[in-house]
Steps between C-alpha positions, in 0.01 A plus 500: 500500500888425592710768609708652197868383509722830568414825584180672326584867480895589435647804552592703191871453345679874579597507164096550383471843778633767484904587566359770727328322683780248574700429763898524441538114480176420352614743240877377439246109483281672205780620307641211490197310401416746223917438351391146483152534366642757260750236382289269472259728299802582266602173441140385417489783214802372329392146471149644366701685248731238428202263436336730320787550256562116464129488417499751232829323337353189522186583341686737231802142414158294500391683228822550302493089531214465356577701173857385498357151443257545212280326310709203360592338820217594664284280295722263452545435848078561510425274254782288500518490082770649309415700228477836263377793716207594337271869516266294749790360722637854522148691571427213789820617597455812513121437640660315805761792557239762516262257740799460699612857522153596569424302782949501636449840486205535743583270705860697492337807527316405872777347590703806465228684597523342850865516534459880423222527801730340767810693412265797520388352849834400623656876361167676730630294811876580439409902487282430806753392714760724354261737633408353849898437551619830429229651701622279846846560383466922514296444826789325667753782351283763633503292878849448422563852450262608819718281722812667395338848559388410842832340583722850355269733739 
């Protein structure tokens, strides 16, 4: 078997321990990689939303399409005859509008669905590094703080 490229074991990023546990610089290193993961995390939710909204108004104007055009130029354009719309043009019509809303809407509704499970996802991470971040951040206040004390006495 050929030696794997790179090392095997890698030491843990400082911003996954700890901010107790950190050194000064190692900590000032994990607060800043927690701004940009948070970021990052942040910006991630608002596309999510964002999509999911788009999604939602395209499904929703997809609909309203559908019944704006009704059953006249629907089967003309279907069948390609012109004529009187009869009660059996207008219940296939109304047939294909229900099919279609039936099976739009459930393929709408996992769709959405989804979206709605990666916001939820993406908003767990966000409050998760909210977290981790303000916990280094009040850890180097506190050394902060101790350094001052020790310098006044």
């Amino acid at each position: 078997m050929p030696p794997l490229p790179g090392p095997v074991f890698v030491a843990r990023r400082p911003d996954r321990d700890p901010p107790e546990t950190l050194p000064t610089a190692e900590l000032e290193r994990s607060i800043e990689s927690l701004r940009r993961k948070l970021r990052s995390a942040e910006n991630a939710l608002l596309v999510t939303r964002f999509g999911g909204a788009l999604l939602a108004l395209a499904l929703i104007g997809t609909g309203f399409v559908l019944l704006w055009l009704g059953p006249r130029p629907f089967l003309e354009r279907l069948v390609g005859s012109r004529a009187i719309t009869t009660t059996y043009d207008v219940f296939l019509w109304w047939s294909v509008v229900i099919v279609v809303c039936v099976v739009g809407g459930a393929f709408g509704d996992q769709l959405l669905r989804g979206r709605l499970r990666l916001a939820r996802g993406w908003r767990h991470r966000v409050e998760e590094l909210r977290h981790r971040l303000e916990h280094a951040e009040a850890e180097r206040r506190r050394r902060r703080g101790d350094e001052r004390s020790l310098r006044g006495k």
